[in-house]
N, CA, C and O atoms as a Tripos MOL2 file, in Angstrom:
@<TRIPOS>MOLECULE
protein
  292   291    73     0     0
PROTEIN
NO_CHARGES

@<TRIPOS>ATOM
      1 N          13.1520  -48.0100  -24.6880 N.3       1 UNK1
      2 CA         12.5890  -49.0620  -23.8870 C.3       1 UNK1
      3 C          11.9120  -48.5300  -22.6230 C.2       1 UNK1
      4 O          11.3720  -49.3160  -21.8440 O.2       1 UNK1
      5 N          11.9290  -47.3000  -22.4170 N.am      2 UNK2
      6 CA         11.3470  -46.5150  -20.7420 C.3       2 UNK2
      7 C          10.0780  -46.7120  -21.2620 C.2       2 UNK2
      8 O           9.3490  -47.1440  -20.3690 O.2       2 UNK2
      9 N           9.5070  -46.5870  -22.2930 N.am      3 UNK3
     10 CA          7.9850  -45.9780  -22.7880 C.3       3 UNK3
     11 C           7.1330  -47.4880  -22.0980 C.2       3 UNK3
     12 O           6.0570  -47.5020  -21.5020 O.2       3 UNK3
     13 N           8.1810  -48.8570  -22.4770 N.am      4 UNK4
     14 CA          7.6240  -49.9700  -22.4070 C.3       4 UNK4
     15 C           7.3270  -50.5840  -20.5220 C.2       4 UNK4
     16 O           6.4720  -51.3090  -20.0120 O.2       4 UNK4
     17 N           8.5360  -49.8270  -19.9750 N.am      5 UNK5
     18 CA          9.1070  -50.5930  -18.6170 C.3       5 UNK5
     19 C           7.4790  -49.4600  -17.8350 C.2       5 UNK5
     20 O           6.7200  -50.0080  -17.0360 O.2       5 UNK5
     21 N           7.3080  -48.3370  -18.1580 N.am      6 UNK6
     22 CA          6.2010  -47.1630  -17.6950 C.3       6 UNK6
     23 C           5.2260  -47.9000  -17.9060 C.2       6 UNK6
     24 O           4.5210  -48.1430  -16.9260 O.2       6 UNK6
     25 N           4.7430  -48.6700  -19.5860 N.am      7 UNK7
     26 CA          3.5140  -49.4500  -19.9070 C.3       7 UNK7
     27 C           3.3040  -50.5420  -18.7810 C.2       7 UNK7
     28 O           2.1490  -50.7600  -18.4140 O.2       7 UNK7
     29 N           4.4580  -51.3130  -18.1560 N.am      8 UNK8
     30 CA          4.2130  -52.2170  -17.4710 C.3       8 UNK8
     31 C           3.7550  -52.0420  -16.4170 C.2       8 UNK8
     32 O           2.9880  -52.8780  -15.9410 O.2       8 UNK8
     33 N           4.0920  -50.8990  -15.7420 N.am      9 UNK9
     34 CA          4.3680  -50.8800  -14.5610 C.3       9 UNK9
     35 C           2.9480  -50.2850  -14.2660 C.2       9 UNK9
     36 O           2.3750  -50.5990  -13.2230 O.2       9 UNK9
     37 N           2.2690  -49.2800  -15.3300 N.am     10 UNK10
     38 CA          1.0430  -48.5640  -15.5050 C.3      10 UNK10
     39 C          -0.1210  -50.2760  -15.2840 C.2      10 UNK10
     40 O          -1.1920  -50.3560  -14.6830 O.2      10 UNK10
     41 N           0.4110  -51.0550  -15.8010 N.am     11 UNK11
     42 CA         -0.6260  -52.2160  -16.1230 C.3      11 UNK11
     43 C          -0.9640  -53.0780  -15.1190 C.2      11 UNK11
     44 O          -2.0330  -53.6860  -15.0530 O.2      11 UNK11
     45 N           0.5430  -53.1770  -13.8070 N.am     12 UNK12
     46 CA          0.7520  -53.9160  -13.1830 C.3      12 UNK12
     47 C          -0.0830  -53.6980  -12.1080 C.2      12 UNK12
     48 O          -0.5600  -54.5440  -11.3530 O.2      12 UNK12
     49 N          -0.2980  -51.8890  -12.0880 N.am     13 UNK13
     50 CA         -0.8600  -51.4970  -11.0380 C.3      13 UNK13
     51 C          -2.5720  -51.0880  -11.3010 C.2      13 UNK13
     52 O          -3.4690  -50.6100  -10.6070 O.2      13 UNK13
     53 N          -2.4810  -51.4090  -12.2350 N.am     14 UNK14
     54 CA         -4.1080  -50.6800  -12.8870 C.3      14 UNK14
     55 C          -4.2970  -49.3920  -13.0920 C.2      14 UNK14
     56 O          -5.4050  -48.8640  -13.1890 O.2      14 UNK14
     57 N          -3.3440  -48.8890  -13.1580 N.am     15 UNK15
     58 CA         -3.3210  -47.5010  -12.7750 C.3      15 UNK15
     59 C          -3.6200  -46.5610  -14.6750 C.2      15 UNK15
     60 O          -2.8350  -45.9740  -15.4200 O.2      15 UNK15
     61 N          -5.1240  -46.8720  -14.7780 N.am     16 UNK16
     62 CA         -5.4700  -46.1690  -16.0950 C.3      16 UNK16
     63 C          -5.5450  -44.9880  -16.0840 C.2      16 UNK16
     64 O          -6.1210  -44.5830  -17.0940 O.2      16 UNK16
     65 N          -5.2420  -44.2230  -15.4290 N.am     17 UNK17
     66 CA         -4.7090  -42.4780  -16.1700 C.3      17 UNK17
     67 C          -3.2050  -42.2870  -16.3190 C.2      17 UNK17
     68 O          -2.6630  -41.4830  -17.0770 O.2      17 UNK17
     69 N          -2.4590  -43.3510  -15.2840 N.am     18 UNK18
     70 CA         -1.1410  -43.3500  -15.8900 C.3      18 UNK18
     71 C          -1.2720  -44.0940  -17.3380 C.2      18 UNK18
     72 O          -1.2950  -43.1880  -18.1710 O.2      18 UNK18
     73 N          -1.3460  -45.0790  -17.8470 N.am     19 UNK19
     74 CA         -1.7140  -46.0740  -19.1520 C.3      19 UNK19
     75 C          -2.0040  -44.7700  -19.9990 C.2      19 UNK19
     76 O          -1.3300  -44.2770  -20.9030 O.2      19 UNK19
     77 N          -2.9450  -44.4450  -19.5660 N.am     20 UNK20
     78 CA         -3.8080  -43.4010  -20.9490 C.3      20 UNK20
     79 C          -2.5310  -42.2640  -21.2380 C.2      20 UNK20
     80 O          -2.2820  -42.1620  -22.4390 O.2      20 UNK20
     81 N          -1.7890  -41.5040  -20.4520 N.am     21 UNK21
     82 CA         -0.9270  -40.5440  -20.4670 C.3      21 UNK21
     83 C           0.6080  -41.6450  -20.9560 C.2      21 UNK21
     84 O           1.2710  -40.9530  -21.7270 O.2      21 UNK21
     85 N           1.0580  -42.5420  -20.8240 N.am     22 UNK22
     86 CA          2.3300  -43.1550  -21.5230 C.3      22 UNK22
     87 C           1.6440  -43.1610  -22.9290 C.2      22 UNK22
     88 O           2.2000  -42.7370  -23.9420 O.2      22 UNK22
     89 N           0.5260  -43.6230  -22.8960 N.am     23 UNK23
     90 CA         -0.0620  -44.3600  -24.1580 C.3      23 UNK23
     91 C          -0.1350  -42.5640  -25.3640 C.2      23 UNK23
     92 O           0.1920  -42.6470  -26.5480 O.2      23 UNK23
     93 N          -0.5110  -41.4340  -24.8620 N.am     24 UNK24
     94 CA         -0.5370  -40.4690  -25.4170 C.3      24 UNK24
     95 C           0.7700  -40.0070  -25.8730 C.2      24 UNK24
     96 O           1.0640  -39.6510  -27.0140 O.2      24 UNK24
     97 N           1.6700  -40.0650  -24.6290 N.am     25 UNK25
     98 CA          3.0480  -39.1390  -24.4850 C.3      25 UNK25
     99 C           3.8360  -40.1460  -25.7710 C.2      25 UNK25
    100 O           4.1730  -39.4750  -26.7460 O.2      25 UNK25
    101 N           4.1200  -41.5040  -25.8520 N.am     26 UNK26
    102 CA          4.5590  -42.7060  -26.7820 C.3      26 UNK26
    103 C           3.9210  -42.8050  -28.0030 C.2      26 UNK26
    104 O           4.8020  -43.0390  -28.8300 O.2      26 UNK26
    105 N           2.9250  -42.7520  -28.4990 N.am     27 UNK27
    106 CA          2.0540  -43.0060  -29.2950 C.3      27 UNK27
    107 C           2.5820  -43.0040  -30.2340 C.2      27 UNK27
    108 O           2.0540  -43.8260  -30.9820 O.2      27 UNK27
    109 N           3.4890  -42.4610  -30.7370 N.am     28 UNK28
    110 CA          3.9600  -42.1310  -32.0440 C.3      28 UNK28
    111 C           5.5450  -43.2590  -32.4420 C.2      28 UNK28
    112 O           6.0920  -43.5970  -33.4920 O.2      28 UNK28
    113 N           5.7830  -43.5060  -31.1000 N.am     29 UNK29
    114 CA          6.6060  -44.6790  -31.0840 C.3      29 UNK29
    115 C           6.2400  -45.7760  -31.1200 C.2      29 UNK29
    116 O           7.0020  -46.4670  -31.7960 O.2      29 UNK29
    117 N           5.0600  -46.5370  -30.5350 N.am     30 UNK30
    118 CA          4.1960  -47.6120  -30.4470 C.3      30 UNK30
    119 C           3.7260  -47.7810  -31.3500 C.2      30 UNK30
    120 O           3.3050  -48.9380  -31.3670 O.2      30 UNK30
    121 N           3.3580  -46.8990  -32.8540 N.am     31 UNK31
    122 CA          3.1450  -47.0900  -33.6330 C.3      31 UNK31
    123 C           4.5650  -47.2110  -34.5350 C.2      31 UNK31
    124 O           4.6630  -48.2300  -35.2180 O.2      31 UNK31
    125 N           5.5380  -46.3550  -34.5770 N.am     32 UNK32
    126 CA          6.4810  -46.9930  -34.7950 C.3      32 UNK32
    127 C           7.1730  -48.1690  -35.2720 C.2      32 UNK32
    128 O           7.6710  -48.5260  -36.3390 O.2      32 UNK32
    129 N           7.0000  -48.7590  -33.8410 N.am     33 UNK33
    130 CA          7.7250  -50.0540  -33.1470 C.3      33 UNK33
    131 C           6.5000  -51.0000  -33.7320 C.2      33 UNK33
    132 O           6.8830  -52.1680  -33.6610 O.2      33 UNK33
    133 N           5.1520  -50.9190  -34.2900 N.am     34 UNK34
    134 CA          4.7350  -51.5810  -34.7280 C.3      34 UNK34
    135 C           3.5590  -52.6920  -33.6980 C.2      34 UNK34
    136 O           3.1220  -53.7900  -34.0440 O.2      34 UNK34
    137 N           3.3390  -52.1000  -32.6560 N.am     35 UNK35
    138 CA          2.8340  -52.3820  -31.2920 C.3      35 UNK35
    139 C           1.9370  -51.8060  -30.5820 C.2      35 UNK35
    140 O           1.6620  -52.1040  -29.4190 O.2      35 UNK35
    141 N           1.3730  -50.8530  -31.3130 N.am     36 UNK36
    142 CA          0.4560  -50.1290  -31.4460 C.3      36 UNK36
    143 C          -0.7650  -50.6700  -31.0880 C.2      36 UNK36
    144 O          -1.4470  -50.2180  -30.1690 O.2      36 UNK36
    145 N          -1.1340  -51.8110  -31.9120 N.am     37 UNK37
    146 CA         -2.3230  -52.7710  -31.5060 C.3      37 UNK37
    147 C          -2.6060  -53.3780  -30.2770 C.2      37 UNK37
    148 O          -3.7120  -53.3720  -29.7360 O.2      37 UNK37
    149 N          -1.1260  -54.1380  -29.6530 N.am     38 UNK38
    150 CA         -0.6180  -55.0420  -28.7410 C.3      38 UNK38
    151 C          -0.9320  -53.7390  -27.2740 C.2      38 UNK38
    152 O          -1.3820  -54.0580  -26.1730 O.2      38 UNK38
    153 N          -0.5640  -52.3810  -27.6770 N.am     39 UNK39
    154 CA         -0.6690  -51.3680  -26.5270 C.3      39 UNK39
    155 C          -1.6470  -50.8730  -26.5170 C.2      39 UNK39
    156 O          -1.8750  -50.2210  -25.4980 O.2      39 UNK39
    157 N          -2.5130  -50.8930  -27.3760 N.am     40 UNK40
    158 CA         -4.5500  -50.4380  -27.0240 C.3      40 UNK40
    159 C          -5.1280  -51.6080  -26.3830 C.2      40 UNK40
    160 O          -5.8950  -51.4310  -25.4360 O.2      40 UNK40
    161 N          -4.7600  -53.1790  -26.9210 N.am     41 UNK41
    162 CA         -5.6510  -54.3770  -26.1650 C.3      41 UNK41
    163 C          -5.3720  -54.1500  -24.7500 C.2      41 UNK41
    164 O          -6.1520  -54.4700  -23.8520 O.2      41 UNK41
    165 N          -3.9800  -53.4610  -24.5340 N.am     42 UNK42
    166 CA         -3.6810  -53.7430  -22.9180 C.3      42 UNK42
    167 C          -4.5270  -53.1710  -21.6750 C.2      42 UNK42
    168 O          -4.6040  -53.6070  -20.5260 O.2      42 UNK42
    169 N          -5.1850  -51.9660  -22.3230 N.am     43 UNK43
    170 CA         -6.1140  -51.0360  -21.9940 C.3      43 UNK43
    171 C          -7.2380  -51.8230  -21.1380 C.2      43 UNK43
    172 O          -7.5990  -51.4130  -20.0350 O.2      43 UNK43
    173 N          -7.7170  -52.8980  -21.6940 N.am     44 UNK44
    174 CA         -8.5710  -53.7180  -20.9820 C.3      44 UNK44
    175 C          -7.8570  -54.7500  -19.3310 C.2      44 UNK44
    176 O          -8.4780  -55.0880  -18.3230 O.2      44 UNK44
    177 N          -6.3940  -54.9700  -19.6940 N.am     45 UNK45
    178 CA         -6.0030  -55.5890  -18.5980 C.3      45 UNK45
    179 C          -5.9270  -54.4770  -17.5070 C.2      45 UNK45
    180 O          -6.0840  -54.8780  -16.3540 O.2      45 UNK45
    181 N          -5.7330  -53.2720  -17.6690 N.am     46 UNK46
    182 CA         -5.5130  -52.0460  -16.8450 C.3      46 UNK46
    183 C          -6.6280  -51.7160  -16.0230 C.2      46 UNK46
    184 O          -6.5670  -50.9990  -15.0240 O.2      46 UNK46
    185 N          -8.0950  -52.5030  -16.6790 N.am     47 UNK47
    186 CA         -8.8240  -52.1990  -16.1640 C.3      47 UNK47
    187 C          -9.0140  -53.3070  -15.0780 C.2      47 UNK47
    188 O          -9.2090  -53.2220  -13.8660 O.2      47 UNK47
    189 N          -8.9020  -54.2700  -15.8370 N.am     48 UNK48
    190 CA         -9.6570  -55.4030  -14.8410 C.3      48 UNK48
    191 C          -8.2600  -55.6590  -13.9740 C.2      48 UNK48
    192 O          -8.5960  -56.2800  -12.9650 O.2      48 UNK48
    193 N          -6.9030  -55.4380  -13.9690 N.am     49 UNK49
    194 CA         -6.4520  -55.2730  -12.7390 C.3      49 UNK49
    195 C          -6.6090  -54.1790  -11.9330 C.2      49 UNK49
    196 O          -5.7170  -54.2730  -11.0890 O.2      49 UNK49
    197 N          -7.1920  -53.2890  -11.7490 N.am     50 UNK50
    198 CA         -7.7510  -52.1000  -11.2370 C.3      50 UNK50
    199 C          -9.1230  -52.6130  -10.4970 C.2      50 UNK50
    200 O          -9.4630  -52.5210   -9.3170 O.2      50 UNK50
    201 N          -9.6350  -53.0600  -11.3790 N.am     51 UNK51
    202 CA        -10.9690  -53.5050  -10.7850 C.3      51 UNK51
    203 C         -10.9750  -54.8270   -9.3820 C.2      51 UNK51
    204 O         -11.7660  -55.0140   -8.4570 O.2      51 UNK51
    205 N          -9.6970  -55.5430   -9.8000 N.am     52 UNK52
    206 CA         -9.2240  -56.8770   -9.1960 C.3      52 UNK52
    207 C          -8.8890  -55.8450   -7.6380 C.2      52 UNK52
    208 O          -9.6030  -55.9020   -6.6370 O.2      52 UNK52
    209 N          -7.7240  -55.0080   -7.7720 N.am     53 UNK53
    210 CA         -7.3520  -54.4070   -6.6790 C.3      53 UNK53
    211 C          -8.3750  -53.6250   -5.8090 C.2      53 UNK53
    212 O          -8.2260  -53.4610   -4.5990 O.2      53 UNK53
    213 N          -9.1230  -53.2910   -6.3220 N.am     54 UNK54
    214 CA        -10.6070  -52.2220   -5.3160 C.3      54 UNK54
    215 C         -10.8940  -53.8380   -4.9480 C.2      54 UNK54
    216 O         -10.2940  -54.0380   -3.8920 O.2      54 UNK54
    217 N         -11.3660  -54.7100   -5.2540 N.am     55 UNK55
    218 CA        -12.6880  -55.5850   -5.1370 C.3      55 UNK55
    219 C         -11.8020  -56.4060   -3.9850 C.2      55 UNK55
    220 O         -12.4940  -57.2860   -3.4730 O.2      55 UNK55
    221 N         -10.2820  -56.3350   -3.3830 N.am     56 UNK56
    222 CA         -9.6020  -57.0680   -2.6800 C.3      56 UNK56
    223 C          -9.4320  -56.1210   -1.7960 C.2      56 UNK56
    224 O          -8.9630  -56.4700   -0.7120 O.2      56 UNK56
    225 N          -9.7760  -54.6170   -2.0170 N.am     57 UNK57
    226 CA         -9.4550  -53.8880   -0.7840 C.3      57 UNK57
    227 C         -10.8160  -53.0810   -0.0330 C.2      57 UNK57
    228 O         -11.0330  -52.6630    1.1050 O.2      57 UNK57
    229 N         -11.6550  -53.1140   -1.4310 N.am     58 UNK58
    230 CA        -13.1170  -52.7810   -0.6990 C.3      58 UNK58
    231 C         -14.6160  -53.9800   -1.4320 C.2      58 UNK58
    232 O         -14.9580  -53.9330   -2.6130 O.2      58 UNK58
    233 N         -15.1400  -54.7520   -0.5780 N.am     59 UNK59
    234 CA        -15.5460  -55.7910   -0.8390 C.3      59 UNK59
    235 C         -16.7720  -55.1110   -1.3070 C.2      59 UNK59
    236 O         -17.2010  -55.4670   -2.4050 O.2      59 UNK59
    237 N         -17.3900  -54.2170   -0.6780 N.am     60 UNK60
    238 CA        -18.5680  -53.5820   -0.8750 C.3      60 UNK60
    239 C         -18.3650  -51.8270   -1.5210 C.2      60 UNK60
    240 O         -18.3360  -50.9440   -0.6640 O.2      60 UNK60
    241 N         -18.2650  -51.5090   -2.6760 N.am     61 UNK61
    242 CA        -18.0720  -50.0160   -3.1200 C.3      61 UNK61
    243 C         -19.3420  -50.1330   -4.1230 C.2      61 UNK61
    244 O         -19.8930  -51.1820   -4.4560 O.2      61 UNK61
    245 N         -19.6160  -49.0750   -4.4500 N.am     62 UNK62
    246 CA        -20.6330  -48.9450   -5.1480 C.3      62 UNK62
    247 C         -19.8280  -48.2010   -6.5730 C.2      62 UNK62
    248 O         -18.8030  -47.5190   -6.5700 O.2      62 UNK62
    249 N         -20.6160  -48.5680   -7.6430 N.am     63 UNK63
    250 CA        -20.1000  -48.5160   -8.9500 C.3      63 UNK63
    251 C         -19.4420  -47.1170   -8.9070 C.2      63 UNK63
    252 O         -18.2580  -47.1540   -9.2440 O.2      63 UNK63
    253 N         -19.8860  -45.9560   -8.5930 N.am     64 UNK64
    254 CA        -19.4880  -44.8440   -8.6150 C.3      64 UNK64
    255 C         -18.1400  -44.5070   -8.3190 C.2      64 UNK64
    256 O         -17.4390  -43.7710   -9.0140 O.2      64 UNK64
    257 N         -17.5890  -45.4110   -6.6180 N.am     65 UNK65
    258 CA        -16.4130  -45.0900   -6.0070 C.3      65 UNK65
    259 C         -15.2300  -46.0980   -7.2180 C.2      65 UNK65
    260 O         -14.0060  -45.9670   -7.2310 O.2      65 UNK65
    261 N         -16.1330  -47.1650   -8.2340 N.am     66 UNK66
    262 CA        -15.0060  -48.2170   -9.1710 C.3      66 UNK66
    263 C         -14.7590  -47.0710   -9.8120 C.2      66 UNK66
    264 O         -13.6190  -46.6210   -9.7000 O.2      66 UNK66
    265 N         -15.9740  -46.1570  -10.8150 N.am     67 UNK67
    266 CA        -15.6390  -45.5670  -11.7000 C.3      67 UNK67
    267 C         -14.6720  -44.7900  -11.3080 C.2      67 UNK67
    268 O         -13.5620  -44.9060  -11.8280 O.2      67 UNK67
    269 N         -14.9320  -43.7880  -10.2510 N.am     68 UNK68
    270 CA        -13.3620  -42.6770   -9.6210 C.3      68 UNK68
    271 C         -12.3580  -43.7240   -9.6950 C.2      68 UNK68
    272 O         -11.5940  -43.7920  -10.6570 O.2      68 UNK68
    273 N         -12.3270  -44.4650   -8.8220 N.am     69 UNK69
    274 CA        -11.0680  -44.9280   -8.3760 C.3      69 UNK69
    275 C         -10.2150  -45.0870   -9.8370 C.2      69 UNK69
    276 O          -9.0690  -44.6670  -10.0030 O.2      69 UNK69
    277 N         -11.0710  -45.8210  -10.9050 N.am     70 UNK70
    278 CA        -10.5140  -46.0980  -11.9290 C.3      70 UNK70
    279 C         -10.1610  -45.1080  -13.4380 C.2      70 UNK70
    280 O          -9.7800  -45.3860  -14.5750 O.2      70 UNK70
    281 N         -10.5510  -43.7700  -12.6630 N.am     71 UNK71
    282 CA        -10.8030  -42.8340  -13.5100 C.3      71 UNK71
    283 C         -11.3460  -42.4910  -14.7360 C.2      71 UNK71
    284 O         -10.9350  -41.5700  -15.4430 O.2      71 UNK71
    285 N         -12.8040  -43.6580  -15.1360 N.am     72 UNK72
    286 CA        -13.9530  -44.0370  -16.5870 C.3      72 UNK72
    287 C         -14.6690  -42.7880  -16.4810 C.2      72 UNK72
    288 O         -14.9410  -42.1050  -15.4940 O.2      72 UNK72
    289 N         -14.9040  -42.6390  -17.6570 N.am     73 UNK73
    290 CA        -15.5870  -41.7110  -17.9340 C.3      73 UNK73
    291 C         -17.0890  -41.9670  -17.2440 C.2      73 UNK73
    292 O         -17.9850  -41.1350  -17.3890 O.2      73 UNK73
@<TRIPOS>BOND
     1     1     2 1
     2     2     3 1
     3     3     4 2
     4     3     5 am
     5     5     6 1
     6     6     7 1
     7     7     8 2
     8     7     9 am
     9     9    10 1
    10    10    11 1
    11    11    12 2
    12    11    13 am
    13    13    14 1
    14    14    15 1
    15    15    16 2
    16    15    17 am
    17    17    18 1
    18    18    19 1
    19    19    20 2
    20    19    21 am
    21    21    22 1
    22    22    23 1
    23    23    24 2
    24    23    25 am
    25    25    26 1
    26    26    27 1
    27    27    28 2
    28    27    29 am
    29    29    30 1
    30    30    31 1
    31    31    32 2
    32    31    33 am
    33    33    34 1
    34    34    35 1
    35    35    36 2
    36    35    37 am
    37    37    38 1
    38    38    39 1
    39    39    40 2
    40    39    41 am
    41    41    42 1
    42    42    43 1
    43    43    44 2
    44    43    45 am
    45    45    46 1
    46    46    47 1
    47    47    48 2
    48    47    49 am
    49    49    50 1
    50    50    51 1
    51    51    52 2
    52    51    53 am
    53    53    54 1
    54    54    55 1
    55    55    56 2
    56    55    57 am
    57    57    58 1
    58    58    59 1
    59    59    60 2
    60    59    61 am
    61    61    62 1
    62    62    63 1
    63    63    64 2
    64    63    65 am
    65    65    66 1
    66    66    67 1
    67    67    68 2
    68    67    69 am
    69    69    70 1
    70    70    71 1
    71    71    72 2
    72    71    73 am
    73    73    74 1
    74    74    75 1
    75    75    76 2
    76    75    77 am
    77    77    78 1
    78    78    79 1
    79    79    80 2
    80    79    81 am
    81    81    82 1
    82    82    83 1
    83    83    84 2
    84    83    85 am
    85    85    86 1
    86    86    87 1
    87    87    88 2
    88    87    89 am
    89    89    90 1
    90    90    91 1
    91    91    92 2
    92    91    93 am
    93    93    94 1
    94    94    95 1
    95    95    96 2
    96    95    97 am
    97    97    98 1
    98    98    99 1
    99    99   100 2
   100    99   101 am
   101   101   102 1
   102   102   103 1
   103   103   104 2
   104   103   105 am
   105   105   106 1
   106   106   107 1
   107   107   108 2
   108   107   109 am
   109   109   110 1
   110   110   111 1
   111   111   112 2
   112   111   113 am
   113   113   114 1
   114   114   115 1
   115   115   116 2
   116   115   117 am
   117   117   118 1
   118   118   119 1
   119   119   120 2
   120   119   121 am
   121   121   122 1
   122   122   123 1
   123   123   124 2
   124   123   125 am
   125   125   126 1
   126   126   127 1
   127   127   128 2
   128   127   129 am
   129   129   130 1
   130   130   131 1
   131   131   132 2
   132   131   133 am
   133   133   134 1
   134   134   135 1
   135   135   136 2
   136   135   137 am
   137   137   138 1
   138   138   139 1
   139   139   140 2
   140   139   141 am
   141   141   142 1
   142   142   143 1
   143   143   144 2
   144   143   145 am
   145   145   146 1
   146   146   147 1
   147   147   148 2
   148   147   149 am
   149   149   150 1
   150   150   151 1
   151   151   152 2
   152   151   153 am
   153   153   154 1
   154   154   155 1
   155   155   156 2
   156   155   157 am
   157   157   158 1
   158   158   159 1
   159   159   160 2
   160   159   161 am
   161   161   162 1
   162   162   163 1
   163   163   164 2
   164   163   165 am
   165   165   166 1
   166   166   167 1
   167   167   168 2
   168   167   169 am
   169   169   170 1
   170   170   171 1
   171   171   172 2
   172   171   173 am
   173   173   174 1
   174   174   175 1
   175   175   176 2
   176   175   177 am
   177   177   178 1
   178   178   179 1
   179   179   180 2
   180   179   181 am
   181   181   182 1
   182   182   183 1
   183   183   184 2
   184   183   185 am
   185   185   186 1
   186   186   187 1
   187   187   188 2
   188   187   189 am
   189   189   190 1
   190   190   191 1
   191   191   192 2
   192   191   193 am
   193   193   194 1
   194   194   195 1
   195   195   196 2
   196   195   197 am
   197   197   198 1
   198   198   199 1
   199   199   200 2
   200   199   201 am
   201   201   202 1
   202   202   203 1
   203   203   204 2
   204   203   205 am
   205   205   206 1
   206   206   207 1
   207   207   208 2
   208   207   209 am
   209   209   210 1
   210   210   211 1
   211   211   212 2
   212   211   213 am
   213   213   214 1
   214   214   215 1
   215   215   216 2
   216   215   217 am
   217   217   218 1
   218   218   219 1
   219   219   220 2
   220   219   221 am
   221   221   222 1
   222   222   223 1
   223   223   224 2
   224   223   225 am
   225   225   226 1
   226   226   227 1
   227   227   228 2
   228   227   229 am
   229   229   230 1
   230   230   231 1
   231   231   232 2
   232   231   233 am
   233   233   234 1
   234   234   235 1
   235   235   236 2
   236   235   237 am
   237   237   238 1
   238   238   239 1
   239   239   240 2
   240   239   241 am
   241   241   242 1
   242   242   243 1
   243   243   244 2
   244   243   245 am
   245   245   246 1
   246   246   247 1
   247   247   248 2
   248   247   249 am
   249   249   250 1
   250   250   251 1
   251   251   252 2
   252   251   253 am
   253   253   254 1
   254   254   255 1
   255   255   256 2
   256   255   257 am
   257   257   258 1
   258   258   259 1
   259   259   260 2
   260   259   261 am
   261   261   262 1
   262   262   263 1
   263   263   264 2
   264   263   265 am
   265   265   266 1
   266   266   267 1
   267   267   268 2
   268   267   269 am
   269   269   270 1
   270   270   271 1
   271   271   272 2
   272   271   273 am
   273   273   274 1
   274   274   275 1
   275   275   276 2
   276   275   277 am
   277   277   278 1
   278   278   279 1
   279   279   280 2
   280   279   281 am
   281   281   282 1
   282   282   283 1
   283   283   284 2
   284   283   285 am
   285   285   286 1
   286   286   287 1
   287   287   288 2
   288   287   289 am
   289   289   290 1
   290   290   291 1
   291   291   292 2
@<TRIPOS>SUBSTRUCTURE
     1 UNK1         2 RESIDUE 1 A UNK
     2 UNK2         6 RESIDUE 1 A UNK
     3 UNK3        10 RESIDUE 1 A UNK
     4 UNK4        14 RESIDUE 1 A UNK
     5 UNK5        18 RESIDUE 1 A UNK
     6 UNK6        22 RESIDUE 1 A UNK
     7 UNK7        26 RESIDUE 1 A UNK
     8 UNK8        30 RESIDUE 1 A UNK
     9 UNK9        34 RESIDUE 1 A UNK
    10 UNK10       38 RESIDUE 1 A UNK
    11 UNK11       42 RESIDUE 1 A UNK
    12 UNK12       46 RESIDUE 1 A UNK
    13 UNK13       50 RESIDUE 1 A UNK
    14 UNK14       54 RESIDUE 1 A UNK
    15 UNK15       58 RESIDUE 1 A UNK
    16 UNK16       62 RESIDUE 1 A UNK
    17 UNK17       66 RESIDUE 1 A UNK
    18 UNK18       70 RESIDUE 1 A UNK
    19 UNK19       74 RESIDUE 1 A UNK
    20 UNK20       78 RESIDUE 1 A UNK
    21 UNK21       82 RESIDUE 1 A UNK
    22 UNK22       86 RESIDUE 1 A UNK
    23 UNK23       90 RESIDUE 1 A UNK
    24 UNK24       94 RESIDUE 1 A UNK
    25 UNK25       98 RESIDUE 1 A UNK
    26 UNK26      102 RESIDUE 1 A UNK
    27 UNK27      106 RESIDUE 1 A UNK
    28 UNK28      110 RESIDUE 1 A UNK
    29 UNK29      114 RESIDUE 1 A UNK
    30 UNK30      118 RESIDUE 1 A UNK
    31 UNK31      122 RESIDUE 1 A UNK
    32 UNK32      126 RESIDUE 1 A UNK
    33 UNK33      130 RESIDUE 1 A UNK
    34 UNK34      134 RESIDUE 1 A UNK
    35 UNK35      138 RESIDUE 1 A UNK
    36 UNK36      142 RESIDUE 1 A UNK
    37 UNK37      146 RESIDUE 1 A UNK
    38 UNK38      150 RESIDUE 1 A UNK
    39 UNK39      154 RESIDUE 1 A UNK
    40 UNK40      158 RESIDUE 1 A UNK
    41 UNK41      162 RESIDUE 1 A UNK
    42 UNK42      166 RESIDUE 1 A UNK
    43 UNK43      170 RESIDUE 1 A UNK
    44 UNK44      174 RESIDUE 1 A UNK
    45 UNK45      178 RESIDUE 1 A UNK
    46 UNK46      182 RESIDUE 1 A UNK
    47 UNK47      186 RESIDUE 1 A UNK
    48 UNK48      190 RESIDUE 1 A UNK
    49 UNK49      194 RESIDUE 1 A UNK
    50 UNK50      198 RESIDUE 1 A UNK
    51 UNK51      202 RESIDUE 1 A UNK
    52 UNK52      206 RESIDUE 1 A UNK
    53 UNK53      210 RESIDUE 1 A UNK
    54 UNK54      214 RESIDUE 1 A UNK
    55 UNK55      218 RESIDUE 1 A UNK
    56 UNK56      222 RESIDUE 1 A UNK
    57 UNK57      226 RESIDUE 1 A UNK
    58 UNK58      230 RESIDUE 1 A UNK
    59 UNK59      234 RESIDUE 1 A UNK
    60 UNK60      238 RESIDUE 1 A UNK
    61 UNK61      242 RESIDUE 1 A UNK
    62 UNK62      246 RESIDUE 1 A UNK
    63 UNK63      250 RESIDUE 1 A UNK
    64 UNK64      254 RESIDUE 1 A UNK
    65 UNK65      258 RESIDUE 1 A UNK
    66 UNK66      262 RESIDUE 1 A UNK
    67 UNK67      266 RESIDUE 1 A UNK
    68 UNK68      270 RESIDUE 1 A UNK
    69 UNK69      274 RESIDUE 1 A UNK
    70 UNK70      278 RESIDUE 1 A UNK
    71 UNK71      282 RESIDUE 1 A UNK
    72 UNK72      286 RESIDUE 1 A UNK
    73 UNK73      290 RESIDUE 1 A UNK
């Protein structure tokens, strides 16, 4: 259950290089557990709470400082 309480907590905060690294280090359990699907869609909430948190702490950033902050390719 740590793999899941890490997923949350990765999601809660937007924090997508933590997400991407549980999601790697677990992977083989998430598929497992059959949740596999349910833990790639989440990928998108990781973002847009990430995106939610810059846009409440810097009103004006330019796409470049979203992409770092959020660590996108």
């Amino acid at each position: 259950m740590e793999q899941y309480l890490r997923l949350r907590q990765a999601v809660r905060r937007g924090d997508l290089a933590a997400y991407n690294a549980i999601v790697a280090e677990f992977g083989d359990r998430f598929g497992a557990g059959r949740t596999k699907t349910v833990v790639v869609r989440l990928s998108q909430s990781v973002v847009k709470t990430g995106l939610r948190r810059i846009n409440v702490s810097y009103s004006r950033s330019s796409l470049e400082d979203v992409r770092a902050k959020l660590s996108l390719d």
